[in-house]
NUFI-999392 format. One record per residue (C-alpha): z, y, x; residue in one letter. Coordinates in steps of 0.02 Angstrom, whole numbers, plus 50000, padded with zeros to 5 digits. Each point is the difference from the previous one (the first is absolute). Layout:
BEGIN
R    up north  east lumpa
R     Z     Y     X     A
...
END
This chain:
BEGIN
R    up north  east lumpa
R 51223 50603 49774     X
R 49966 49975 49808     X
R 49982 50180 49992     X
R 49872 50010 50121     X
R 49898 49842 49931     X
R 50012 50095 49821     X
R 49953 50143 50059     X
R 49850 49926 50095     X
R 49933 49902 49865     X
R 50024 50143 49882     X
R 49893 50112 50134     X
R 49877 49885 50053     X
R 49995 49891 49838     X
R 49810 49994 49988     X
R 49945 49956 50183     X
R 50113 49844 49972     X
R 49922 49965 49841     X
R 49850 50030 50054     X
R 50037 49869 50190     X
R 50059 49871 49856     X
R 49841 50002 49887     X
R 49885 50015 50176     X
R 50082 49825 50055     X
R 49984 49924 49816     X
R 49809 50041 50038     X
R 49977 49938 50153     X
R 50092 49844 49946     X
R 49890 49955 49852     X
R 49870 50065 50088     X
R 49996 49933 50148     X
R 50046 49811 49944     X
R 49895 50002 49862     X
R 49872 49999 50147     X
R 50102 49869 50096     X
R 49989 49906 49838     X
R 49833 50000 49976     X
R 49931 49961 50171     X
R 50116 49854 50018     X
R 50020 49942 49831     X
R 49936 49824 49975     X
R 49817 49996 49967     X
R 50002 50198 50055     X
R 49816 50070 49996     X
R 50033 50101 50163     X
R 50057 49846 50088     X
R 49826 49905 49944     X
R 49887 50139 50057     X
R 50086 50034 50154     X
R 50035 49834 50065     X
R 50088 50053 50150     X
R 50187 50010 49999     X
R 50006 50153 50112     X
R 49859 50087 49920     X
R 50132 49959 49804     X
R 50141 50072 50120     X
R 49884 50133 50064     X
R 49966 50087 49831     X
R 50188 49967 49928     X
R 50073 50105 50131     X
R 49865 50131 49978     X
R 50023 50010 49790     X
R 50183 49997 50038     X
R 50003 50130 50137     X
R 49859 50091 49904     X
R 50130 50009 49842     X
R 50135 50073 50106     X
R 49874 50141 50072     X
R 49952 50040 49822     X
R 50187 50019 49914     X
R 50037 50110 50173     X
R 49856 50105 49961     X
R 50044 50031 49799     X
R 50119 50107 49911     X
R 50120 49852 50015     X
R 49983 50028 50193     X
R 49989 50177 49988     X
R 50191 50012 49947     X
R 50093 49839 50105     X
R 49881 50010 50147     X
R 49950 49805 49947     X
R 50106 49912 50126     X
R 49984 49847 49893     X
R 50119 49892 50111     X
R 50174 49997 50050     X
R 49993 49998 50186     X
R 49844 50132 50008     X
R 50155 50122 49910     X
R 50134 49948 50108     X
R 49856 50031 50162     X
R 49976 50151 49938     X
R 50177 50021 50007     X
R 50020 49981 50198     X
R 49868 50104 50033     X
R 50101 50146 49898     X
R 49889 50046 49895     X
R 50094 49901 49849     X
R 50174 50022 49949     X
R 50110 49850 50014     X
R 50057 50018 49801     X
R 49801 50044 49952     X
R 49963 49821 50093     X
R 50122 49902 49916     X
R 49971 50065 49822     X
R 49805 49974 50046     X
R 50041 49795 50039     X
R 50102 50002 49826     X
R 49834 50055 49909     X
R 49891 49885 50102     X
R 50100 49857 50003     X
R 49991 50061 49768     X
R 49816 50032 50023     X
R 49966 49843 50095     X
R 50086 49910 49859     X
R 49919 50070 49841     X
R 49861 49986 50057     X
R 50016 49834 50055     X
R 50055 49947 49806     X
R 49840 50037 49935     X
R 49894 49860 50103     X
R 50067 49856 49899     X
R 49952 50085 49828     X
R 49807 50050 50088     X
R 49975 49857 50109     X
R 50091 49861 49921     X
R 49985 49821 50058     X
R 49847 50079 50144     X
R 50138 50092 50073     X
R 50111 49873 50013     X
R 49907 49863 50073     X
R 50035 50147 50157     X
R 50164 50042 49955     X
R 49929 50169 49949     X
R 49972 50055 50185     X
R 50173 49967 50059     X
R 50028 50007 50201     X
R 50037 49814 50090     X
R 50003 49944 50168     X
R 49837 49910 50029     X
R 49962 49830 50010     X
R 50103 49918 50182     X
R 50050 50198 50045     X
R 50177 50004 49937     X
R 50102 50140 49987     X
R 50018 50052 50160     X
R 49820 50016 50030     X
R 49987 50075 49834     X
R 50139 50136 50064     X
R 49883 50046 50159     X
R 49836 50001 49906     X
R 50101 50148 49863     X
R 50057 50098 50158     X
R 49835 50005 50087     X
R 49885 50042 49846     X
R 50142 50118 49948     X
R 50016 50075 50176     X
R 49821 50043 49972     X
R 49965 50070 49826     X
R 50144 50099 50024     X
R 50003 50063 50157     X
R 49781 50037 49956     X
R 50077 50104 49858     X
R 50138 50090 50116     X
R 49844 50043 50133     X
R 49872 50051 49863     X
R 50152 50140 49919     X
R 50061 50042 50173     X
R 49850 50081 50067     X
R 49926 50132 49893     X
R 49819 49955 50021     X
R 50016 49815 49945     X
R 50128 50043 49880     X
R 49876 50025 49853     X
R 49923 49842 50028     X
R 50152 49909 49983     X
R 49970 49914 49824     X
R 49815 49935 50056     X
R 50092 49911 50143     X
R 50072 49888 49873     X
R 49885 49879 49926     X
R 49905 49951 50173     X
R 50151 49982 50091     X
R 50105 49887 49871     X
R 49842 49898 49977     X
R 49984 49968 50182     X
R 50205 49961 50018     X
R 49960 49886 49824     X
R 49856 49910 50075     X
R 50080 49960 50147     X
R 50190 49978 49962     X
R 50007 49932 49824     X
R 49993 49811 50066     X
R 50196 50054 50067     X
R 50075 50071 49875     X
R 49902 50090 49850     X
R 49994 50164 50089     X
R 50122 50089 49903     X
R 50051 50140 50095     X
R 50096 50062 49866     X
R 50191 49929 49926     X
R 49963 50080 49821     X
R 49817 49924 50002     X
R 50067 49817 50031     X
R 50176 50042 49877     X
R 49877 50042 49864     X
R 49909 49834 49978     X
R 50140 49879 50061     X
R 50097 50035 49846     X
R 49847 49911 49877     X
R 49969 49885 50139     X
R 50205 49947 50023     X
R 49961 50023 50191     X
R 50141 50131 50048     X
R 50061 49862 50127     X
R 49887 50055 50131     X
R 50013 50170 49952     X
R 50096 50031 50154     X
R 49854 49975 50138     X
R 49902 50140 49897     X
R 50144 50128 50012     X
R 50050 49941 50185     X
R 49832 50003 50077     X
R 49919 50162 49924     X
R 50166 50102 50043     X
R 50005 49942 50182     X
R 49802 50061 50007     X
R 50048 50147 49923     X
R 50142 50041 50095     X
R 49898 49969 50169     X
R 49839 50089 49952     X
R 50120 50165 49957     X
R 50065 49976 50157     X
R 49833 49985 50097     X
R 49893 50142 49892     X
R 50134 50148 50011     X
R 50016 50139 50130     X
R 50092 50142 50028     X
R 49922 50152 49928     X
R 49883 49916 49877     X
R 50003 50035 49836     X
R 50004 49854 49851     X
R 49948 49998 49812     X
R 50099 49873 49920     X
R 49844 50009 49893     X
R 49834 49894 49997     X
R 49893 50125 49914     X
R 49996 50163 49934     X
R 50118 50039 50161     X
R 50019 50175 49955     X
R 50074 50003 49836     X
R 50167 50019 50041     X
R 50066 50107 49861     X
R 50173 49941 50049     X
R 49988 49987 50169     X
R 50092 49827 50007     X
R 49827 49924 50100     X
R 49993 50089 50156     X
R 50110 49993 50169     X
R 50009 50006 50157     X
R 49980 49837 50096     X
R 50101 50080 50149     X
R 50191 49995 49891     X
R 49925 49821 49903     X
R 50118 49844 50019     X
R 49847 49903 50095     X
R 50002 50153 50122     X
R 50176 49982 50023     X
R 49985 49826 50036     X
R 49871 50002 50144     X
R 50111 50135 50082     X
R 50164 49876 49972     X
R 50093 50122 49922     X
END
């Protein structure tokens, strides 16, 4: 088993490095944008003046930063899954190895955290007056609620992605489904629980924020989404990219396979 991580990482060295620094950026990114709209006195919030319209553009700057990172160089080489349970998806719909997926959540989970340590230093006391954009259970929703509300938005951006590189028309279009889709889940979900969607994207700013306690309800609820939305968007036959842009560079051919032998096909065949 060592051999076979070592010799992995040795192979395949750069599109881990390169998943790692993707997450840093969509970390910083992405709640330096939280920050800003909901930082106290925030400028967006004052022209906007509608909650939902504040949660509206969030989710589109944070799903727009994703689609950019997937369609760089950075994206080029990792395929920009950005998020845990988008690699481990990608996983039982076969186009991901199982070793590829868990090295991938040990870069995000190091991305998510770098880049996570550089909001105190750029935002300061701004950032946390919002616990620099950390993920909690909304006012009188608890965690249960806050479980659901992960699972359904997660359901859906993943299982959006999983359609969009399923079908080879759509499949280039797959990074511009990102920012109007997460700012529609944001707008409407946030009130629940933060709209996460993503373990390494609430890991990363609990550890400033000392809120790892409810870390749980952001790994439990994305991964049941996840895991239901592979379930739902594979078919026997179909190919998946375990990729959300530049699908065919594949140098490697470690993002391609056959959703017929995938463990999600297995499972809706009960063997």
């Amino acid at each position: 088993m060592r051999r076979g991580v070592r010799a992995m990482v040795t192979a395949h060295w750069r599109s881990y490095a390169a998943e790692l620094l993707g997450t840093a950026l969509l970390v910083f990114l992405g709640l330096s944008a939280v920050i800003y709209d909901f930082g106290p006195g925030s400028p967006a919030a004052a022209a906007l003046r509608s909650p939902f319209a504040l949660r509206l553009l969030t989710g589109f700057l944070f799903g727009g930063t994703g689609a950019l990172i997937a369609t760089s160089p950075l994206g080029r080489l990792s395929g920009a899954h950005l998020d845990p349970v988008l690699s481990w998806a990608f996983w039982l719909a076969g186009s991901l190895g199982a070793l590829d997926a868990a090295l991938y959540s040990i870069a995000q989970f190091a991305g998510a955290a770098l880049g996570a340590a550089l909001l105190p230093a750029v935002w300061g006391g701004f950032g946390a007056a919002v616990r620099y954009g950390a993920t909690l259970p909304g006012p009188g929703a608890g965690p249960w609620k806050a479980v659901g509300g992960e699972a359904l938005t997660t359901f859906a951006l993943v299982g959006g992605i999983l359609w969009f590189v399923g079908h080879p028309r759509l499949r280039p279009f797959t990074p511009a489904l990102l920012p109007p889709l997460v700012a529609l889940l944001v707008a409407f979900e946030a009130p629940w629980s933060g709209t996460s969607m993503n373990p390494a994207r609430s890991f990363g700013p609990a550890l400033p924020a000392h809120a790892l306690g409810v870390l749980w309800i952001y790994c439990l609820g994305p991964a049941a989404g996840a895991a239901a939305a592979a379930l739902a968007a594979v078919r026997p036959g179909r190919i998946h990219v375990a990729k959300v842009a530049h699908h065919a560079h594949d140098p490697h051919a470690r993002f391609h396979g056959p959703a017929a032998g995938s463990p999600a096909a297995r499972l809706r065949r009960g063997g």
